[in-house]
N, C-alpha and C positions, 0 to 999 in steps of 0.2 A: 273294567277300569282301563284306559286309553292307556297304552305303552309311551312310555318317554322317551322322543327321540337321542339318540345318540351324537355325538358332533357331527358328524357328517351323514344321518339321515336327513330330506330332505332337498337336499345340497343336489345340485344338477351338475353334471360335466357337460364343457363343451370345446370343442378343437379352437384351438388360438392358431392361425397361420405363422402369424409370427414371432413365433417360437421357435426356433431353432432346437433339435436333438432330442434325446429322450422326455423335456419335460413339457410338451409341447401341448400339454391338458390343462385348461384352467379350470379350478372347482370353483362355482355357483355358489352363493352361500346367503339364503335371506340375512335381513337386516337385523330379523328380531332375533335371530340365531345367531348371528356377531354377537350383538350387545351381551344375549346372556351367556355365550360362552367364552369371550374373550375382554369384553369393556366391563361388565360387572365383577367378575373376579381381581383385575387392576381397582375397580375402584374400591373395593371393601380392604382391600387389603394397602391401601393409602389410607385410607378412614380408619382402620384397626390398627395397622401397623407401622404408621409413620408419623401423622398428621395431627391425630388428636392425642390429646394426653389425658392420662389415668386419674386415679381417684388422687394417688399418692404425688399426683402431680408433676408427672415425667411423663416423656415422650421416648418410646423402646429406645433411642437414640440416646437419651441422656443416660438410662437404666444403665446401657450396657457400659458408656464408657462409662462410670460412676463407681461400680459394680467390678469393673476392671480394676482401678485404680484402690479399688479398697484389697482385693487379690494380690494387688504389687504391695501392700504393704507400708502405702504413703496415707495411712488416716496415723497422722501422730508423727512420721518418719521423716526422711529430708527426703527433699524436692529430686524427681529427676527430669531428664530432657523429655520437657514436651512430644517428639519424636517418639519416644521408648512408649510413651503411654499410647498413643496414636498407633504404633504396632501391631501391640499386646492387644489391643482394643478389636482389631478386626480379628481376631477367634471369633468375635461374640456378633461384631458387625461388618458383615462382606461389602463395604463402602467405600470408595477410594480415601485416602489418607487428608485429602481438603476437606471435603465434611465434615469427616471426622474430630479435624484441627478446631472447624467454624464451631461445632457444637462446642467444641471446650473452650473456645476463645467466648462465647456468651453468657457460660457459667463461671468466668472468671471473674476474681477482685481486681483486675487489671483492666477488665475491660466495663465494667459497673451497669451490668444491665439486670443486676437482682440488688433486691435492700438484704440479703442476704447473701455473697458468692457463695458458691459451693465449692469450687477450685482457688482452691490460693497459691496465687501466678508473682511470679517474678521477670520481667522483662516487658517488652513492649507487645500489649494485647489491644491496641487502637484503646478508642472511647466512644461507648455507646453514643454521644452526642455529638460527634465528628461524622461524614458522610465521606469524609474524604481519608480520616488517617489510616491507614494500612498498618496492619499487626504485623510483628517478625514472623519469619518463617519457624516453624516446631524447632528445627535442629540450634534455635538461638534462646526460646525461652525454658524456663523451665516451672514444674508444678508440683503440687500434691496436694490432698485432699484438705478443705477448710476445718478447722476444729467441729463446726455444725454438725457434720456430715456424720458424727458421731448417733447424734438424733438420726440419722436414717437407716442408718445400719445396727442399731441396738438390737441385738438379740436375735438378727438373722439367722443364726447357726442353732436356735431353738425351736425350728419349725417355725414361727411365726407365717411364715410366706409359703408359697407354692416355689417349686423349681424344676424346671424344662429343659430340656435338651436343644444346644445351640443347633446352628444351622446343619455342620457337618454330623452332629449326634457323638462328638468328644468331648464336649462339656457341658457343664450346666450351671444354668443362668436364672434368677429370680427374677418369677413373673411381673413383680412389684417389691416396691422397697416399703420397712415397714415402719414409715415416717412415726416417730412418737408428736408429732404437732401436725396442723393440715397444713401443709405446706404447699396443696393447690391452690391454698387463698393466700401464701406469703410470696412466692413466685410466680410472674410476671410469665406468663406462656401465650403464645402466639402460634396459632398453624394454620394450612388452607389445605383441603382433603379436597376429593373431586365430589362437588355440587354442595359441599356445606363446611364452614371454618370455624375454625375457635378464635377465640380474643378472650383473654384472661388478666384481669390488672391486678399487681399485689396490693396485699394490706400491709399492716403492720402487726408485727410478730406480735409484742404485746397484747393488741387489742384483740388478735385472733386467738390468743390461750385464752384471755378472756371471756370470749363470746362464745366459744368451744363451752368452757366451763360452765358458762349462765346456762347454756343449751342443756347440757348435759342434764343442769339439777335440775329445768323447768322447760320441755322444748316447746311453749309459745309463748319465751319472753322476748321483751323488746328488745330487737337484735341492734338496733341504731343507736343504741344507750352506752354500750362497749364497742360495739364496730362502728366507728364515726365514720370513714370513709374512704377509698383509697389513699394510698400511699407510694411516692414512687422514687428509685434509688437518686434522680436527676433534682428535683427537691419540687423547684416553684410554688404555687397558691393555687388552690384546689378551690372555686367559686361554686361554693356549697349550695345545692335546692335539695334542699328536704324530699319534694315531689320526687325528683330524677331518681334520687338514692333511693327512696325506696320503691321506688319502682323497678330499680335494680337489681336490689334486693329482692323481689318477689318473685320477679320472671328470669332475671337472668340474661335481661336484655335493656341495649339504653343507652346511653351518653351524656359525660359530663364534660366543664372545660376545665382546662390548667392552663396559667399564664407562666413568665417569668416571674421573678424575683431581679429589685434592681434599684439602686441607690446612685442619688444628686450628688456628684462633688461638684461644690458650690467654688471654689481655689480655680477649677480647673473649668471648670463652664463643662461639667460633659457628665452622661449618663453611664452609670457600670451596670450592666447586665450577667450576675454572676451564679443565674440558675432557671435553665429554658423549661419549657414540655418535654414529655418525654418522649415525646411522639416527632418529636421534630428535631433537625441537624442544625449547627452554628451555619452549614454552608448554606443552608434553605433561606434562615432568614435572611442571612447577609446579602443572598441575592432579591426576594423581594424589596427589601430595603431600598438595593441598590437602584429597582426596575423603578419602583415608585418615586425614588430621588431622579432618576431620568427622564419620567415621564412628567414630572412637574408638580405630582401631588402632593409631596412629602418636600418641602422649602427650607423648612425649619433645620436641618440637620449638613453640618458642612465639609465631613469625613464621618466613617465608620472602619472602626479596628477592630480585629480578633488578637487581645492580647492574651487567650489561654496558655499558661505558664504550667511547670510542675505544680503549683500551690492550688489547679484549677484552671475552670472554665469562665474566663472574661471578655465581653462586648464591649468595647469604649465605643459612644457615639459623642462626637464635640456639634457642640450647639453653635447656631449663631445667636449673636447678641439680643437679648429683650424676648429669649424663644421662654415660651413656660413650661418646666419637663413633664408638668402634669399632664397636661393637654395635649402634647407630642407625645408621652407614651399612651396614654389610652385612644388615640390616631391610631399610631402603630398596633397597638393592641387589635384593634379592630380590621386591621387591611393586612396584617404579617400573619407569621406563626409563632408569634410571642406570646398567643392566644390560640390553643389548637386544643382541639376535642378529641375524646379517647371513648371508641366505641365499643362499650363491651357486648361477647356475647360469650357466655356460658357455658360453651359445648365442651361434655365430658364425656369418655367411654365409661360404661359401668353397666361390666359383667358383658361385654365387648360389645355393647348398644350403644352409640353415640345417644347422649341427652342435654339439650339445655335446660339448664335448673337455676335454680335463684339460692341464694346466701344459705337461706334455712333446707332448703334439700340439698343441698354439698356439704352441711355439715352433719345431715341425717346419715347421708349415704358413707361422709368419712368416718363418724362415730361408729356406724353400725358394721363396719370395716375392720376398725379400729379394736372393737370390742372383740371381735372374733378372733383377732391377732392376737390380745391377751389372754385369750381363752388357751387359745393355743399353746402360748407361751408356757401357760400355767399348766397344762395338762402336761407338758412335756417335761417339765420341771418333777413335775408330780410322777410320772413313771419312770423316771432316774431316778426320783429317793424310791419308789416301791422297789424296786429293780433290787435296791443298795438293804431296801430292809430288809428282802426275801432273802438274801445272801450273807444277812448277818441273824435272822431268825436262825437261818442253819448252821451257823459257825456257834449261835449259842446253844444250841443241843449237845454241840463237839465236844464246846467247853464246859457242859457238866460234867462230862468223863471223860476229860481228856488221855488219863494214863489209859482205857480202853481204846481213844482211836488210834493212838501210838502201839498199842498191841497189834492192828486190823493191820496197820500199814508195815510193821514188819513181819508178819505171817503171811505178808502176799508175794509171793513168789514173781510174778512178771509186773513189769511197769501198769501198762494197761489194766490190769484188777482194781488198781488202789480205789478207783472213782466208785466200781460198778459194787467194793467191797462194801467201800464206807457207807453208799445209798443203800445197800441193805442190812448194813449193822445199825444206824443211826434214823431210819427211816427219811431219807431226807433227799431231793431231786437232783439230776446229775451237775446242773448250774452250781450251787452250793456246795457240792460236795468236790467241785471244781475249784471254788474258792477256799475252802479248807484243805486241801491238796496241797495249794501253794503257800501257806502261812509258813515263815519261819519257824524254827527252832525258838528265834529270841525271843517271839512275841508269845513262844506259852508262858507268860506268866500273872500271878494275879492283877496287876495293875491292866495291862492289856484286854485281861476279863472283864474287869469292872466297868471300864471305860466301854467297851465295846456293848458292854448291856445298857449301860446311859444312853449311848447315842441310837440304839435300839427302842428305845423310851421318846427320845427326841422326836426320832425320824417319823412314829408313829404319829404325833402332838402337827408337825409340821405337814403332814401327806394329810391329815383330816381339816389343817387349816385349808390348805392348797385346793382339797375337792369342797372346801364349801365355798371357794373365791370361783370354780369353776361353776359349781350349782346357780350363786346367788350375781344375775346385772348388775345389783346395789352394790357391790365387791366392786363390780370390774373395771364401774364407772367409777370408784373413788379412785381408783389405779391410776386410773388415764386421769384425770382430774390433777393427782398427786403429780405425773410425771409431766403434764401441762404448766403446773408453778414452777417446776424446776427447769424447763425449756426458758418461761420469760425472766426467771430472775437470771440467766447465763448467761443468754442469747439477746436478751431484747435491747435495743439501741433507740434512742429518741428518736422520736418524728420527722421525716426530711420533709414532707408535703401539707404547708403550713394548708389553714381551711381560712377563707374570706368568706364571710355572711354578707345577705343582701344589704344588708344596714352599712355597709361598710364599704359599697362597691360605688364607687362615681361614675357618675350617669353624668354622659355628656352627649349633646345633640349631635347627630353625624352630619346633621348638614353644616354645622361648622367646617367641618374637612372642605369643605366644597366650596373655592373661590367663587364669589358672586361679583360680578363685572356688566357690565350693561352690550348687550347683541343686536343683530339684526340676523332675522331668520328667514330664510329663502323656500318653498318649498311648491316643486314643479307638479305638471297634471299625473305625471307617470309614477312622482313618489320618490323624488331626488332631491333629497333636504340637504343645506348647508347654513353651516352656525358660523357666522362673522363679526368679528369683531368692527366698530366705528373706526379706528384707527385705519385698517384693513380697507373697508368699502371705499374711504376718502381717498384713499390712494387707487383705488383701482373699481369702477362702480359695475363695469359692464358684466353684466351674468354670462354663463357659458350655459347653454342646454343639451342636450341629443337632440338631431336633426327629428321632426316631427313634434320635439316635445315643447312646452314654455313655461311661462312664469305662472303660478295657479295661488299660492300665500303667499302672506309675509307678514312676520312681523317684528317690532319692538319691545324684546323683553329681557329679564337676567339669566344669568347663567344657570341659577339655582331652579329655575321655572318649568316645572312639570309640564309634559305634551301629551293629549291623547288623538292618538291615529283609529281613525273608524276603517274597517275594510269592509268586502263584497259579501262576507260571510255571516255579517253580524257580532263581529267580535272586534273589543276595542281594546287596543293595546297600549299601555302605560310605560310612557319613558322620562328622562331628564337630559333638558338644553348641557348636562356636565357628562351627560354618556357620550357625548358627540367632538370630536375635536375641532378645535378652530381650525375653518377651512378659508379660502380665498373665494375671489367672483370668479376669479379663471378657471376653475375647477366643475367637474360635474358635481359633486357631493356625497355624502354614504345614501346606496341604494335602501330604503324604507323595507323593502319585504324580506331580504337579506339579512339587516340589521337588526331588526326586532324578533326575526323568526317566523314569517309567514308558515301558514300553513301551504302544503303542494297543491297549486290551483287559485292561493287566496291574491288578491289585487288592492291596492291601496282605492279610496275612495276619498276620506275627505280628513282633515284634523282641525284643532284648538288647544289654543295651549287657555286651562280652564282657572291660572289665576289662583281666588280662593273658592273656587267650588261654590259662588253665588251666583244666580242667574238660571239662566233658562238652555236648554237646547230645543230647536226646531229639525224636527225631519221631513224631509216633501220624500212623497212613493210616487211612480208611477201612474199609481192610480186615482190618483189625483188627493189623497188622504194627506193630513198634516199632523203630526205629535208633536205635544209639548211636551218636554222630560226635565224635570229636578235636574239640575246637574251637581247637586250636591248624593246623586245616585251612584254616581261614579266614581265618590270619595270613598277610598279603605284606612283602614290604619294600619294595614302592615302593605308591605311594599310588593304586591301583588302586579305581575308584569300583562297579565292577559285577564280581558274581561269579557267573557261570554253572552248572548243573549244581552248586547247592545241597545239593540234596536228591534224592530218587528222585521220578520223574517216575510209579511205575507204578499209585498212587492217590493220593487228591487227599487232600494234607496238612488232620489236623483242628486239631491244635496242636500245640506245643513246648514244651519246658524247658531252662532251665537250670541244668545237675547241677554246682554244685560238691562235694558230699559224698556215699555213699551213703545212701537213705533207700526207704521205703517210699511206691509209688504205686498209685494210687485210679487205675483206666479202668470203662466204660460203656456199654452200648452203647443205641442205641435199641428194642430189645425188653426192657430194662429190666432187665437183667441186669447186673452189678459185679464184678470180680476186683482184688486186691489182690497185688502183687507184688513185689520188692526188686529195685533196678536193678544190686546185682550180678551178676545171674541174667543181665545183657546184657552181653557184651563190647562194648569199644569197638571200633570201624572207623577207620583212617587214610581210607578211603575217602569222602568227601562223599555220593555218590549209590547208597550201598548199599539195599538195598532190603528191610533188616531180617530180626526173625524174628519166628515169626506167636505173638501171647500170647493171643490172643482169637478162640475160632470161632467162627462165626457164620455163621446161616443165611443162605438166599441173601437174603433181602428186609432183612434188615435189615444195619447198620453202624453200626463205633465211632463215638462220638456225642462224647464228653470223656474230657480224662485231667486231673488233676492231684495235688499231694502228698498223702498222706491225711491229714494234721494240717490240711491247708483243705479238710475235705469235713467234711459233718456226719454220716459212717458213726460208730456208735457199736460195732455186732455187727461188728467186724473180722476175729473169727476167722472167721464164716460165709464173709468171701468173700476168704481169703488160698488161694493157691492153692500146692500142692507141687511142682508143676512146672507148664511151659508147653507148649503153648497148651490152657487151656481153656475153656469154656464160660462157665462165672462164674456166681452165685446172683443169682437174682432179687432185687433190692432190697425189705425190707421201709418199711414207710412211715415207721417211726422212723427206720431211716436215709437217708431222702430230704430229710428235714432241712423247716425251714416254705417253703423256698424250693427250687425246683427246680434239681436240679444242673446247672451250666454249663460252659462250655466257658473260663471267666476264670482266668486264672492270677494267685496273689498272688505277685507276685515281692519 
């Protein structure tokens, strides 16, 4: 067996010049020897010990201050200074005093980031929905533990739990608290450990005893039938999919959305917005709001106020005149965080393994927890009455003959005899004869007798109840069952997070958002587009280019008008005339490969704005091949920005067209040869990356050069170069028809 190096086997020394003094050696240390000796130990011990949270649904962090607070004596008690608990708290956590404050400011009823606090605060603890409001400092608020907190400490001090020794080994601290509800699914928990996080969203208390309960008597029932769905302290409308949830529910993995909540005062022309995401701040939205209201897309809206008040959290947006609030908020909905996703992921430790699980194995893992906790409870319950019967077994021996123990204990000469006298007069173990030792004088009498044989009778009847609750699950789960109805008839609070079904959700088209205006579109050989407005060109027509570069498109279309850019790779990238700002002629324009996200290396080559996806596309190669393609090939239904495998990769694209009509086209080659053709002579292809048919041969040195319609070519002799079938050769271009200008590769579209 290979010996297992040690920290610094391995490891090479070598002289550092400069270093100065004694330490003037630096130690060598592989990379994989770092990681497992110094990065793996930090990282498990963030993943174990900070980061993720337990079955019981805490994070060591909350335990300890939690744990604390219940030692000072504030579950039930009056409140003390923030500060004192913050203290007392670091026995258990060596963490500077701000942490320790943030952790309690999160579990506070002052700051509402649980549908349950567990600290009940008095003063200023900010608001989970503010990004901006700043909590007092500890020495201004004050706290003590919420009535709840009663459920998580039940029966601590009966073994229930394990308990550890703190950092320094002078106290001791419970590994887990010993939640009588799962209160990993009622609290809302968040961490990020190093290479993997948790995200935990609450439910709701009710439905979680509930669906605890269903589990318990049947665990494969339908868990969505009681647990409808998230819940969150901030309230909003929770846009229910059956899919997502249960998908949710299964793995443990997923996302749903939540909106505001928010009502028309009709008096006042304005909208109140009086419950966000929970995932999001008032200052988030107000600034996209605001970004949108300055960038032009949002018109509708002619101030926004944060009137959050004591009473709550309130948005005023005032309208202008004739706006309709329906259609301005699900706008807003759709471009703000009025509308924000909440991604859950599962991750629990158990049994110090981090695991993401789904609904029905966190409640596997909390029951089967849970049950052990009552076992627990019950077996220790049960050896304190055995404990009490053994001790009163032996007091009833005494008390058969009592006038003989009273002889034993005054015929013993020294203190110490009485115990070892009476264990061998009376047959009976030193424990017993200990507690007969100390019975008064008053209680030798018959009433004392009598009673103490009943409860003798009792204790027997209740210790053989106790070990059949320990023997029998069906016991232990009625247990948990039983104290699960008395969490939600105590604890449980109505719903803050209404649910919106699909039937119920308004579908509104987003290209409404989208001003439509009528443009002129510019777009150079190098891939320097600009969107102009009419108003704009009449006042100013002249284009501006980079020196080398010039005019290659144009056209006349809306605002709303989809573009597709073909480049040198074969990939065609989907945009809109409304991604682009209104620019002027003076201007170069947004660079193409920049703006859409070229790949490194990729080069613009040719585009079309395609309309309704009717008609045709033409590709001329190199090699003298021409494709027809569907350009209804290029239509998606969802808004897909890159399209792959264009075109045919097997020569390199000269140009394109687009065919809405039959007509007559003009190609070229570089040996100076022209044929004339009728594009119905091409079938169309469904296929994108066909790879055409050959219309033009050509020798080996040379290659097609241009193609376009023959009504933009200055060929006058047309019949010389109309061809009767395909592929041929093509007539040398006379000079009359080479026109005063040599033919190009520019399409007039």
């Amino acid at each position: 067996m290979a010996k297992k190096k040690g920290p610094q086997e391995g490891a090479k020394r070598v002289d550092n010049p400069n270093v100065q003094g004694l330490h003037a050696e630096v130690l060598e240390q592989p990379i994989t020897q770092t990681l497992e000796i110094n990065y793996m130990p930090y990282a498990m011990s963030v993943i174990v010990s900070r980061a993720i949270p337990e079955i019981d649904g805490f994070k060591p962090s909350h335990r300890k201050l939690l744990y604390t607070m219940y030692q000072m004596k504030l579950l039930g008690g009056a409140r003390t200074k923030s500060a004192n608990v913050v203290g007392q708290t670091m026995k258990l956590n060596p963490h500077g005093d701000q942490a320790i404050y943030d952790t309690m400011v999160r579990l506070s009823r002052g700051y509402g980031a649980l549908l349950h606090p567990l600290v009940d605060s008095k003063g200023n603890f900010g608001k989970v929905y503010s990004r901006d409001m700043a909590w007092a400092a500890s020495r201004y608020t004050e706290v003590r533990l919420d009535a709840i907190c009663a459920e998580l400490f039940r029966d601590i001090d009966q073994d229930t739990v394990d308990f550890v020794p703190n950092y320094d080994g002078t106290l001791q601290e419970p590994t887990l608290l010993p939640t009588t509800f799962p209160n990993v699914l009622v609290s809302a928990n968040q961490g990020i450990a190093v290479g993997m996080a948790s995200n935990l969203c609450g439910f709701h208390l009710g439905e979680v005893c509930d669906a605890t309960v269903a589990y318990l008597k049947n665990p494969n029932c339908d868990l969505t039938a009681t647990l409808k769905a998230p819940d969150f302290p901030t309230g909003g409308e929770l846009l229910y999919d059956a899919e997502e949830l249960s998908a949710i529910y299964r793995t443990g993995r997923g996302s749903f959305k939540v909106q505001a909540k928010w009502r028309y005062v009709k008096e006042e022309n304005l909208i109140e917005i009086y419950e966000i995401p929970y995932t999001t701040t008032v200052e988030a939205i107000m600034d996209k709001v605001a970004e949108l209201v300055k960038g032009g897309k949002v018109k509708e809206i002619s101030d926004m106020r944060d009137e959050t008040d004591l009473t709550g959290l309130k948005l005023a947006i005032d309208l202008k005149r004739g706006t309709d609030p329906d259609k301005l908020m699900a706008k807003l909905f759709r471009m703000t965080p009025l509308r924000d996703s909440f991604a859950c992921n599962f991750n629990i430790l158990i049994a110090g393994m981090p695991r993401v699980m789904g609904v029905r194995e966190i409640l596997e893992e909390w029951t089967a927890w849970r049950m052990e906790g009552v076992r627990r409870r019950t077996y220790f319950v049960m050896k304190k009455k055995q404990d009490k019967l053994h001790l009163l077994k032996g007091l009833k021996r005494i008390l058969l003959d009592i006038d003989r123990a009273i002889q034993i204990i005054r015929d013993t000469e020294e203190d110490a005899e009485v115990v070892p006298n009476l264990m061998i007069g009376f047959g009976i173990d030193e424990v017993q004869a200990e507690y007969v030792a100390d019975i008064r004088l008053r209680n030798i009498n018959k009433e004392y007798i009598l009673k103490r044989i009943e409860e003798t009778s009792s204790l027997e009847q209740e210790i053989a109840d106790l070990q059949d609750i320990v023997n029998r699950p069906e016991r232990v789960k009625e247990i948990i069952i039983s104290e699960l109805a008395n969490v939600k008839k105590k604890y449980a609070v109505p719903r803050r997070t209404a649910l919106v079904y699909e039937h119920a959700l308004e579908s509104s088209d987003p290209e409404e958002d989208i001003p439509d205006y009528p443009v002129n579109v510019f777009l150079s050989r190098e891939g320097y587009f600009k969107k102009i407005t009419p108003q704009s060109l009449r006042m100013s027509s002249e284009q501006k280019y980079k020196e080398g570069d010039g005019a290659f498109l144009s056209w006349e279309c809306g605002n709303r008008d989809e573009l597709l850019v073909f480049t040198d790779k074969q990939q065609c990238y989907k945009t809109r005339m409304s991604d682009f700002d209104d620019a002027k002629a003076s201007v170069l324009g947004d660079y193409l490969p920049t703006k859409l996200g070229f790949d490194e290396g990729e080069s613009f080559v040719w585009a079309c704005i395609p309309g309704d996806y009717s008609g045709n596309l033409l590709f001329f190669f190199q090699n003298g091949k021409a494709a027809r393609v569907e350009l209804s090939g290029y239509q998606t239904q969802t808004r897909r920005k890159r399209l792959t495998g264009a075109y045919s990769d097997k020569s390199p694209l000269v140009t394109a067209y687009l065919l809405r009509e039959e007509m007559e086209m003009a190609v070229w080659s570089t040996e100076g040869r022209a044929l004339i053709f009728h594009t119905a002579s091409l079938a169309p292809k469904a296929t994108r990356s066909t790879q055409g048919v050959n219309i033009m041969t050509l020798k080996p040195k040379y290659r097609l050069e241009g193609a376009a319609p023959l009504s933009a070519t200055p060929i006058q002799n047309a019949a010389r170069y109309r061809a009767r079938s395909l592929p041929v050769a093509g007539a040398l271009l006379r000079e009359e028809d080479r026109g005063e200008e040599q033919m190009s590769l520019m399409e007039l579209s």
